[in-house]
ZABA-203486 format. One record per residue: residue number from 1; y, z, x of N, C-alpha, C in turn. Coordinates in Angstrom, 2 decimals, always signed. Each point is the difference from the previous one (the first is absolute). Layout:
N
@nr->NUM, n.py->Y, n.pz->Z, n.px->X, ca.py->Y, ca.pz->Z, ca.px->X, c.py->Y, c.pz->Z, c.px->X
...
This chain:
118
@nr->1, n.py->-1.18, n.pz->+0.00, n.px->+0.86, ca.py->+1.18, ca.pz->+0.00, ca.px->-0.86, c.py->+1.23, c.pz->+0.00, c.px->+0.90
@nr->2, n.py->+0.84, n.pz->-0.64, n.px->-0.13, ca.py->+0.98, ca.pz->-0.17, ca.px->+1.11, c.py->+0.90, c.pz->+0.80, c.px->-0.71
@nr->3, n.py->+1.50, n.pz->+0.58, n.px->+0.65, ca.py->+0.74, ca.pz->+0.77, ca.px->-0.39, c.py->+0.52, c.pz->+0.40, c.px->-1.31
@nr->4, n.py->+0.93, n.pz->-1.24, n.px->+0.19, ca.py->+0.51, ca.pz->+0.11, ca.px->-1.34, c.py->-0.62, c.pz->+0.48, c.px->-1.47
@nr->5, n.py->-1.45, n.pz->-0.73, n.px->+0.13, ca.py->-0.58, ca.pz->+0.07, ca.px->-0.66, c.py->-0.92, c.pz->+1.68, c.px->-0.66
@nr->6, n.py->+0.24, n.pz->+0.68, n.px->+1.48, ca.py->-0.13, ca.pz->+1.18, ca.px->+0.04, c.py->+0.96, c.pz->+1.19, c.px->-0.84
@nr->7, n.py->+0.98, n.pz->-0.66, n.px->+0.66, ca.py->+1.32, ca.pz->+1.20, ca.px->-0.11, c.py->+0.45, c.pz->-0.53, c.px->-1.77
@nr->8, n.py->+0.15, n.pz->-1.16, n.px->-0.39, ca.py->+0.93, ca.pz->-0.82, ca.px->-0.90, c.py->-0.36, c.pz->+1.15, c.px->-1.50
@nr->9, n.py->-1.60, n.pz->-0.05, n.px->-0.42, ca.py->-0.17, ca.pz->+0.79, ca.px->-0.88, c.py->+0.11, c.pz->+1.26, c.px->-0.27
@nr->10, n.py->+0.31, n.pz->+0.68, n.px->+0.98, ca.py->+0.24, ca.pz->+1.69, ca.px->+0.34, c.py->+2.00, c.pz->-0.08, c.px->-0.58
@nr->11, n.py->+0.54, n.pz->-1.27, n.px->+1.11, ca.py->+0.82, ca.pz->+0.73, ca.px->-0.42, c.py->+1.09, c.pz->-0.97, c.px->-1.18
@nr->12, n.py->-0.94, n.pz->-0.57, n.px->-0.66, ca.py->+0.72, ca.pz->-0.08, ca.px->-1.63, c.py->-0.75, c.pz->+1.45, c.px->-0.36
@nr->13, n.py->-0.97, n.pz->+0.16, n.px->+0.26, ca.py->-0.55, ca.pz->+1.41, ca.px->-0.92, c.py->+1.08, c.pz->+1.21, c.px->+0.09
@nr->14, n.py->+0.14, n.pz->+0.40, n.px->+1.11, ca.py->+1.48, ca.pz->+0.57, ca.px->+0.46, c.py->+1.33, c.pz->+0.29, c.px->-0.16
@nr->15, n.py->-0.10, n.pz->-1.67, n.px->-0.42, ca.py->+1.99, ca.pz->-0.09, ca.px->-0.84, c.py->-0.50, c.pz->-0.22, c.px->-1.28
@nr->16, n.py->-1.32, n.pz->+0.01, n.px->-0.86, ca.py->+0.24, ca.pz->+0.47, ca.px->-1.37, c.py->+0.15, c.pz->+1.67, c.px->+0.08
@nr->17, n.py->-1.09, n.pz->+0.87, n.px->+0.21, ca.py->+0.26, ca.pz->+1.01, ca.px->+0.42, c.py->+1.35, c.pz->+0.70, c.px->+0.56
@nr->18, n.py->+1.09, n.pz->-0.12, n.px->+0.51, ca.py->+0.73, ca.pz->+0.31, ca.px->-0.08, c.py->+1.11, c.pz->-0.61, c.px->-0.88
@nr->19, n.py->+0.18, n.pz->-1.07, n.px->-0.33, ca.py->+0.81, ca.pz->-0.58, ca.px->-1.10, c.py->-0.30, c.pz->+1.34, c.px->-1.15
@nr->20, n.py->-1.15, n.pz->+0.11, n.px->-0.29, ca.py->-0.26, ca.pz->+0.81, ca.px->-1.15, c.py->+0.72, c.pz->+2.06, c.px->+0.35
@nr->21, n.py->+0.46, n.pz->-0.21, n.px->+1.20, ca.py->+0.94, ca.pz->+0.93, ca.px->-0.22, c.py->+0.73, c.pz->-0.11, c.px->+0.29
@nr->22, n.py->+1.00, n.pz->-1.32, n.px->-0.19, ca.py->+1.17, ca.pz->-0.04, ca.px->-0.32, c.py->+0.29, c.pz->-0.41, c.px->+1.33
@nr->23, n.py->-0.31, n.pz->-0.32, n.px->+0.91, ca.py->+0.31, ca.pz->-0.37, ca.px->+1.24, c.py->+0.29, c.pz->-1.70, c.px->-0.07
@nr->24, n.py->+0.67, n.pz->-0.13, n.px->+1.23, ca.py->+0.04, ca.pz->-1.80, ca.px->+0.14, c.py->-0.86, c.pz->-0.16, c.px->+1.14
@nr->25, n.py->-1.08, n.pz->-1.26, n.px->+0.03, ca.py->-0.46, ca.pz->-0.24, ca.px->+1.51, c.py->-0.52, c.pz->-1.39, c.px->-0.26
@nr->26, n.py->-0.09, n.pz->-0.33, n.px->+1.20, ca.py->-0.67, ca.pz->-1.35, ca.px->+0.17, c.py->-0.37, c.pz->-0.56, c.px->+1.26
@nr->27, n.py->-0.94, n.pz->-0.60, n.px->+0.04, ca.py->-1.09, ca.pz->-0.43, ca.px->+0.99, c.py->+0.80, c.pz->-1.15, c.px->+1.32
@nr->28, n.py->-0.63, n.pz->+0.50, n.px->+1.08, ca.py->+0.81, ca.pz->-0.26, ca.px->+1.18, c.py->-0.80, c.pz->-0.93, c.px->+0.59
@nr->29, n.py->-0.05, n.pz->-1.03, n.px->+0.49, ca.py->-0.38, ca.pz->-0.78, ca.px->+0.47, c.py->-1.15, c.pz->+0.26, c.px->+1.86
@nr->30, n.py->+0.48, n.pz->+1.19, n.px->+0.26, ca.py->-0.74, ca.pz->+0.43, ca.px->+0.89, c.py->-0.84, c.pz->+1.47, c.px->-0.13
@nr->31, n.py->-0.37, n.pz->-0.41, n.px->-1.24, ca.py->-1.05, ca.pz->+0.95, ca.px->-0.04, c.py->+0.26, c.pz->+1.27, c.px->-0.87
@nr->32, n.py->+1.71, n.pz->+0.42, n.px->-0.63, ca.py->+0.17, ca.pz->+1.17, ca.px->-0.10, c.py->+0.98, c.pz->+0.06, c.px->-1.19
@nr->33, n.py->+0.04, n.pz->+0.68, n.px->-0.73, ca.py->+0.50, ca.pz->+0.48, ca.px->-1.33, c.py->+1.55, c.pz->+0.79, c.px->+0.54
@nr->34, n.py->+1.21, n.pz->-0.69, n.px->-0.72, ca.py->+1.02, ca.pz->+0.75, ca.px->-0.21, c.py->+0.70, c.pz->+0.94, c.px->-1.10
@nr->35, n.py->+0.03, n.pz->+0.95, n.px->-0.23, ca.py->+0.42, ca.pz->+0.61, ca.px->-0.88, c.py->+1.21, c.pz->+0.66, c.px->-0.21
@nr->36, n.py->+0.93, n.pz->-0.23, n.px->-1.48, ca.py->+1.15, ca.pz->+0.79, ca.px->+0.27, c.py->+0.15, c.pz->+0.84, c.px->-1.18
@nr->37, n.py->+0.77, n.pz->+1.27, n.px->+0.04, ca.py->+0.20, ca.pz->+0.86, ca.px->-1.21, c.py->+1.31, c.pz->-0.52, c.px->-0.76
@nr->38, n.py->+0.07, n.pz->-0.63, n.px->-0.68, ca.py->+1.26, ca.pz->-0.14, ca.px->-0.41, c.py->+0.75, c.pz->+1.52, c.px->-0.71
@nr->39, n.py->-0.77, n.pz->+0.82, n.px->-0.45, ca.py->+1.21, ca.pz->+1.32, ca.px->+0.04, c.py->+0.71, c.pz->+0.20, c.px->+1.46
@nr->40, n.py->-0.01, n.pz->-0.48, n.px->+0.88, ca.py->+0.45, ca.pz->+0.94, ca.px->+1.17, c.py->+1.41, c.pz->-1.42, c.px->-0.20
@nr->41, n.py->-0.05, n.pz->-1.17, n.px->-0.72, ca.py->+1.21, ca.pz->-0.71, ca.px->+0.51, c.py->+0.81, c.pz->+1.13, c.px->-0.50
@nr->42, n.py->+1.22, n.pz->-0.97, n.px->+0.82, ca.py->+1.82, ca.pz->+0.48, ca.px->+0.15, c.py->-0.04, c.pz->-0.46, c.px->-1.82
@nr->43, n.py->+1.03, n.pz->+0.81, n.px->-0.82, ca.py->+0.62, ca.pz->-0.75, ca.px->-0.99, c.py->+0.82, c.pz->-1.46, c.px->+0.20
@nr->44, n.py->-0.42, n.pz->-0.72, n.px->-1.02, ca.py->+0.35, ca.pz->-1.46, ca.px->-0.03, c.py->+1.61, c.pz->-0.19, c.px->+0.46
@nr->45, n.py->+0.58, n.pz->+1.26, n.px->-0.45, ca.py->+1.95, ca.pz->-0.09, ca.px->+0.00, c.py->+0.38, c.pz->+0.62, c.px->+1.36
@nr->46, n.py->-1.13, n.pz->+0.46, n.px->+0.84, ca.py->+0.27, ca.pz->+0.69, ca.px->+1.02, c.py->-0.40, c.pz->-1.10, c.px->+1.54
@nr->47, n.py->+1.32, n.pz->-0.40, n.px->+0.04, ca.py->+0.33, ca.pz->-1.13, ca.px->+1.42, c.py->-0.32, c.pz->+0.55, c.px->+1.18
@nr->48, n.py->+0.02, n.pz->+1.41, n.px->+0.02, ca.py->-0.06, ca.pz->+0.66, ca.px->+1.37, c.py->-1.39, c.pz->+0.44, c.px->+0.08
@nr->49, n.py->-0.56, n.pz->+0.45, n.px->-1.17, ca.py->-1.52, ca.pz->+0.22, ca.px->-0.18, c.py->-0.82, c.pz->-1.21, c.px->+0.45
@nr->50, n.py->+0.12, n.pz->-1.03, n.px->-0.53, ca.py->-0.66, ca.pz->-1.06, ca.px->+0.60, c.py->+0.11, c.pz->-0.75, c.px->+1.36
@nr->51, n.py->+1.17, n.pz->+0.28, n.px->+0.45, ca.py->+0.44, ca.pz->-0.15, ca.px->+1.67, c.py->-0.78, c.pz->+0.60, c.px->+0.81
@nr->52, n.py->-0.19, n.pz->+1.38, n.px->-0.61, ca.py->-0.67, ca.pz->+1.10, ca.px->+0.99, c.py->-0.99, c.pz->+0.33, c.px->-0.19
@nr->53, n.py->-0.60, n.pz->-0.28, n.px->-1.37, ca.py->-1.53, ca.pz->+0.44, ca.px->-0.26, c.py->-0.91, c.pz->-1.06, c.px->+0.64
@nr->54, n.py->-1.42, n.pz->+0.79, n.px->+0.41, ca.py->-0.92, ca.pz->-1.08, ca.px->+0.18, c.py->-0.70, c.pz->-0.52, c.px->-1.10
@nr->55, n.py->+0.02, n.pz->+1.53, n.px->-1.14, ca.py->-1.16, ca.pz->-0.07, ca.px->-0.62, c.py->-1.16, c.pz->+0.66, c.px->+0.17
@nr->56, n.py->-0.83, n.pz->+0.24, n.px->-0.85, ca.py->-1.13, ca.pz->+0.70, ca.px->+0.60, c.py->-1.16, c.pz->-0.72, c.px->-0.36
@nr->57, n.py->-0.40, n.pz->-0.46, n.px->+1.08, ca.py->-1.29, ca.pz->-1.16, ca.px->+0.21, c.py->-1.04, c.pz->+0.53, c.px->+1.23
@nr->58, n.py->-1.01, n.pz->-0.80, n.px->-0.63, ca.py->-1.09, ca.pz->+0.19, ca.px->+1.34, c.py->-1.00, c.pz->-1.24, c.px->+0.34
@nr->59, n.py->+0.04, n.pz->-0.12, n.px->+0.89, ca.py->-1.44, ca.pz->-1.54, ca.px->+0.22, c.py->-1.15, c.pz->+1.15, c.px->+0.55
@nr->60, n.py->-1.16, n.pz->-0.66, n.px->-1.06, ca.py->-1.45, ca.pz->+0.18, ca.px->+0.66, c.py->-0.51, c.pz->-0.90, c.px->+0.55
@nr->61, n.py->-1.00, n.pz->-0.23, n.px->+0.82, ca.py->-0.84, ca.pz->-0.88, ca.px->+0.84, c.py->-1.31, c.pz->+0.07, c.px->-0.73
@nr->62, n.py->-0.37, n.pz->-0.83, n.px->+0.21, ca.py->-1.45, ca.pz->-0.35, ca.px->-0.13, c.py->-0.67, c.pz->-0.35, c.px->+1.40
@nr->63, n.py->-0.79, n.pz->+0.84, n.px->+0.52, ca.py->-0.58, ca.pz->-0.70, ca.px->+1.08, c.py->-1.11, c.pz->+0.78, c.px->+0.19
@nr->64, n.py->-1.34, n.pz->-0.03, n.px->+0.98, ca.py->-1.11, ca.pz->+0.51, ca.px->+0.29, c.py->-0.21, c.pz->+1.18, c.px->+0.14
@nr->65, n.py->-0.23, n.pz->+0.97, n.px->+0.32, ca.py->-0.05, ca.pz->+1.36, ca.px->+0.30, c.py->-1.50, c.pz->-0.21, c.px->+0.69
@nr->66, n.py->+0.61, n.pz->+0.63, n.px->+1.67, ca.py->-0.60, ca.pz->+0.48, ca.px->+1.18, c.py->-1.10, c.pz->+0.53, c.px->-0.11
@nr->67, n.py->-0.07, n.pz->+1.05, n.px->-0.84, ca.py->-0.81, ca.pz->+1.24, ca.px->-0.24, c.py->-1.29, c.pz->-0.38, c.px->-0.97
@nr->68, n.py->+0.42, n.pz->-0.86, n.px->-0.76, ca.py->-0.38, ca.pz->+0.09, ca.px->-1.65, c.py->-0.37, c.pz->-1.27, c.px->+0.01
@nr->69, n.py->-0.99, n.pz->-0.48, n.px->-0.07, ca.py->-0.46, ca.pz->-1.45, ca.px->-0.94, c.py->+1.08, c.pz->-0.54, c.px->-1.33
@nr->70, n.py->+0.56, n.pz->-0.97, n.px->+0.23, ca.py->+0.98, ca.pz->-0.72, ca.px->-1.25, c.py->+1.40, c.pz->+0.22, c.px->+0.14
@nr->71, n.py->+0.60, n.pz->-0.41, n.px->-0.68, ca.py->+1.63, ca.pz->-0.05, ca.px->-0.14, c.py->+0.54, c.pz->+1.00, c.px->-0.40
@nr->72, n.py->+1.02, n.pz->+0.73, n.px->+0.51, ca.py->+0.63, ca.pz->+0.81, ca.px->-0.62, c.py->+1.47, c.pz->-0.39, c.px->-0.28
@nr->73, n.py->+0.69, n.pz->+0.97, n.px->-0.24, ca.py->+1.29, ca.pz->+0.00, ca.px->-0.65, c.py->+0.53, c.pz->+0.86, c.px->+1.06
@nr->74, n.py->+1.52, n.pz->-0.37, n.px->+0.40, ca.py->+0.03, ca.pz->+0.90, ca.px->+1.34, c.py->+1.66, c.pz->-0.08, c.px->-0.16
@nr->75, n.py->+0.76, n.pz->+1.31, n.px->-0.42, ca.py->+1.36, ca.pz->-0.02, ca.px->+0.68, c.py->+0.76, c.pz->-0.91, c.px->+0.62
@nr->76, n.py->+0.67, n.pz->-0.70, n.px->+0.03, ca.py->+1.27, ca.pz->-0.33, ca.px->+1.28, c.py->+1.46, c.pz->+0.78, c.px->+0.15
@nr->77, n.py->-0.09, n.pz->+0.75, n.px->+1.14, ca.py->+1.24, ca.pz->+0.76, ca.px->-0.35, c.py->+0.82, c.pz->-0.57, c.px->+1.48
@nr->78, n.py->+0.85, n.pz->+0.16, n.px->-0.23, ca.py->+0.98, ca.pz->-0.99, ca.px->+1.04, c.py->-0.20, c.pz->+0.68, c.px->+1.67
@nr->79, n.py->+0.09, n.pz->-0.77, n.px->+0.75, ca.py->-0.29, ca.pz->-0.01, ca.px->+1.52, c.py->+1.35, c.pz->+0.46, c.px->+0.35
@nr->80, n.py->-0.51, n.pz->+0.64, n.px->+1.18, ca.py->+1.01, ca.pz->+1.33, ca.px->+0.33, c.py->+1.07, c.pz->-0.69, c.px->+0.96
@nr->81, n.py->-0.33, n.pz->-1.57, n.px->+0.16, ca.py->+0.82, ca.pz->-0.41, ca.px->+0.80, c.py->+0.13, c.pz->-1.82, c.px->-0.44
@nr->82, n.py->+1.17, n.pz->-0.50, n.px->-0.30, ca.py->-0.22, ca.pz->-1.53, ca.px->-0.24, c.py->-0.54, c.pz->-0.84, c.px->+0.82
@nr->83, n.py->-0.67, n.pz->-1.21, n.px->-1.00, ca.py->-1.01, ca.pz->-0.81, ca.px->+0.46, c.py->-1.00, c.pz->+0.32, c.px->+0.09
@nr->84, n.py->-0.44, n.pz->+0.99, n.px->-0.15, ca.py->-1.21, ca.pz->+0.68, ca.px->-0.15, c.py->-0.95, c.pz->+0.05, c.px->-0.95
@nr->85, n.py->-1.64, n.pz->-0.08, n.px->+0.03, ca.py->-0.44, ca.pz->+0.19, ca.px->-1.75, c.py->-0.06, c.pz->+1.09, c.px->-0.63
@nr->86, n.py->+0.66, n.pz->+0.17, n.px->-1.19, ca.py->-0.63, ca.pz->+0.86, ca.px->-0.61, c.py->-1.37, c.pz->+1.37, c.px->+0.73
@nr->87, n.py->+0.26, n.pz->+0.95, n.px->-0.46, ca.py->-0.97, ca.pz->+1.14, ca.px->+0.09, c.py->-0.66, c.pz->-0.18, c.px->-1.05
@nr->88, n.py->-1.08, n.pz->+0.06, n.px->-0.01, ca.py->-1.46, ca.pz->-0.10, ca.px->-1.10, c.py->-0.79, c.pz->+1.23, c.px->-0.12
@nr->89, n.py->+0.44, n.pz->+0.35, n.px->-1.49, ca.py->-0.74, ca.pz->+1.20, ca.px->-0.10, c.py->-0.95, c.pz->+0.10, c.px->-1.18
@nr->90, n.py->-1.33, n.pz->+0.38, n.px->-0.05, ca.py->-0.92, ca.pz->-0.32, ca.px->-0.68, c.py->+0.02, c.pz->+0.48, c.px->-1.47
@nr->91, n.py->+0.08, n.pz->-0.52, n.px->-1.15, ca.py->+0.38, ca.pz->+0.25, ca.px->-1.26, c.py->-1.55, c.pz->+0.27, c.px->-0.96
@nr->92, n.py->-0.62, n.pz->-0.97, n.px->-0.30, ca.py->-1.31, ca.pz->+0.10, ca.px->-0.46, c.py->-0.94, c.pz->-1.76, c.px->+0.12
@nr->93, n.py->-1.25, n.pz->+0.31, n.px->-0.53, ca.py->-0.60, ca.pz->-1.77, ca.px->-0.23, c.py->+1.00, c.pz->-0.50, c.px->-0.54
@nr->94, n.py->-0.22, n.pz->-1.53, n.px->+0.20, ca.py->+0.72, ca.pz->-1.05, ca.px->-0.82, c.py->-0.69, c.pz->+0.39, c.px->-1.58
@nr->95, n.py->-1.18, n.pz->+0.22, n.px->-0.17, ca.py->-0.60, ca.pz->+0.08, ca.px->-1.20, c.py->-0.17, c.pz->+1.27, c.px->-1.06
@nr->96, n.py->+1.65, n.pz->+0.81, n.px->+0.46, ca.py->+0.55, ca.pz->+1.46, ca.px->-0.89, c.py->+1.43, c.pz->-0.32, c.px->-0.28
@nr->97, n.py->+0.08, n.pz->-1.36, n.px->-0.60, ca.py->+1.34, ca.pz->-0.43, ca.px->-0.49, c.py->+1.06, c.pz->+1.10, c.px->-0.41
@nr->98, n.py->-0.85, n.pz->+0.85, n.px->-1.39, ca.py->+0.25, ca.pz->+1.41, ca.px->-0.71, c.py->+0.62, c.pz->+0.50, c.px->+0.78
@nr->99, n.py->-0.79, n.pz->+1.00, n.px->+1.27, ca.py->+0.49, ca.pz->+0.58, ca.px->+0.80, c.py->+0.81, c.pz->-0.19, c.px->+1.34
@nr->100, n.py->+0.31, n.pz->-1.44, n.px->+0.13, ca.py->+0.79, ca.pz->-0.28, ca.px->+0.72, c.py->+1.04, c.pz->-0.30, c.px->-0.86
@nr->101, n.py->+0.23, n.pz->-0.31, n.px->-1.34, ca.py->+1.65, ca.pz->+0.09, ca.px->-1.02, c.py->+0.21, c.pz->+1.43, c.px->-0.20
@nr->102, n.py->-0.93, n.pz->+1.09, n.px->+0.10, ca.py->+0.48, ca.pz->+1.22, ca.px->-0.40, c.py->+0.68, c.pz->+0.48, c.px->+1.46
@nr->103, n.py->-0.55, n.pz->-0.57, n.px->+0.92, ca.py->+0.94, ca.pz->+0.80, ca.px->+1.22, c.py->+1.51, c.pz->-1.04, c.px->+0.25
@nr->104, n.py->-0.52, n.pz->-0.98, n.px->+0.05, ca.py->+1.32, ca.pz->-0.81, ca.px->+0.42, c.py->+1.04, c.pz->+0.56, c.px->-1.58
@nr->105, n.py->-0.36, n.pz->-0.06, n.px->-0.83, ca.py->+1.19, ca.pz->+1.07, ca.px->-1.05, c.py->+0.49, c.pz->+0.99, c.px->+0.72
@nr->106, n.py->-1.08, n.pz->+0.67, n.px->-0.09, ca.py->+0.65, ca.pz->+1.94, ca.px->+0.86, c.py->+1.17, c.pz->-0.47, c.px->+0.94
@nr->107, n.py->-0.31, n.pz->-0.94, n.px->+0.90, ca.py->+0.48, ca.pz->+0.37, ca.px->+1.02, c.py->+1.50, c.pz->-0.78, c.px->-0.36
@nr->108, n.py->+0.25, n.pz->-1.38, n.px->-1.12, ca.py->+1.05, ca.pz->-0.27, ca.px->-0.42, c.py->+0.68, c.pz->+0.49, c.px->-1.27
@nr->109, n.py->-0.25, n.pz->+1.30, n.px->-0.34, ca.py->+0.52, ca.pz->+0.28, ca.px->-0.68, c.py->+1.22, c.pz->+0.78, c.px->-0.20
@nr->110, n.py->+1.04, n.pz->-0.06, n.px->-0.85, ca.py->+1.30, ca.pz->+0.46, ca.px->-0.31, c.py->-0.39, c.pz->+1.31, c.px->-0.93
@nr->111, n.py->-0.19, n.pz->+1.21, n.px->+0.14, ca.py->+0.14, ca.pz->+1.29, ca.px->-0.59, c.py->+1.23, c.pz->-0.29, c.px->-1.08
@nr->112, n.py->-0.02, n.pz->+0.41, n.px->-1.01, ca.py->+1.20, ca.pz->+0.46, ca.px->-1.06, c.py->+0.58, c.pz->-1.40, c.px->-0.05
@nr->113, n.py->-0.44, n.pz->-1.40, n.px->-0.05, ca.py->+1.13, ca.pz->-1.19, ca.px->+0.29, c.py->+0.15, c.pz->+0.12, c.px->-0.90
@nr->114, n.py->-0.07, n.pz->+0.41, n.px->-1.29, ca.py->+0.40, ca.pz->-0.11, ca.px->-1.64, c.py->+1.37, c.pz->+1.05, c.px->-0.56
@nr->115, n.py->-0.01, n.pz->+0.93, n.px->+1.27, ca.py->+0.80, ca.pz->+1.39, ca.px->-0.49, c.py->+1.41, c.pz->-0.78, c.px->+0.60
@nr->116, n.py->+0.77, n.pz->+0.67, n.px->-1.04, ca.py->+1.57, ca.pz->-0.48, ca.px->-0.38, c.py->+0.71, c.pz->+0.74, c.px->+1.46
@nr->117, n.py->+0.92, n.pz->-0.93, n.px->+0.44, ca.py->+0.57, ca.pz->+0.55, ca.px->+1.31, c.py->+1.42, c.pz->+0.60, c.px->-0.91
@nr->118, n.py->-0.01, n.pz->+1.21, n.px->+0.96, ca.py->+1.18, ca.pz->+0.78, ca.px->-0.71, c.py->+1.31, c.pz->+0.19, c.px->+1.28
């Protein structure tokens, strides 16, 4: 089974799974799922919010795991220095969609984004 072919069905499984909580994501051409919370945007009227926000997003990987027979799902959290790849940190199988949308939530989630700013 050549790659794509590997990774491709995991991760539509993935961005339904998180779509279904409300998340945005979509499939990356090298292997890896992007995801964003849209509670964490800047308000639409806020020029300076969107200048300065990143947003709160995360890319997963799809790639082999060392240890483990099959594909897993693996972190990318940014390299401590540019030009550099990504740090890869091991998330779960490609084949615990569930539990790879319940963590990538946790970890993008906005506490209270519903509560009225006073």
């Amino acid at each position: 089974m050549d790659e794509v072919a590997a990774w491709a069905p995991a991760a539509r499984a993935l961005v339904a799974e998180l779509e279904a909580r409300g998340l945005t994501a979509r499939v990356l051409s090298h292997g890896a799922v992007w995801v964003r919370n849209p509670a964490g945007d800047p308000a639409s009227d806020d020029r300076l919010g969107a200048l300065m926000s990143p947003g709160l997003n995360q890319e997963v990987w799809c790639r082999p795991n060392g240890d483990h027979v099959g594909l897993w799902w693996w972190w990318a959290w940014a390299a401590p220095a540019r030009n550099e790849p990504p740090d890869l940190e091991p998330l779960c199988p490609v084949d615990e969609p569930k539990r790879a949308a319940d963590a990538i939530a946790r970890v993008l989630a906005v506490p209270f984004a519903d509560a009225p700013v006073s």
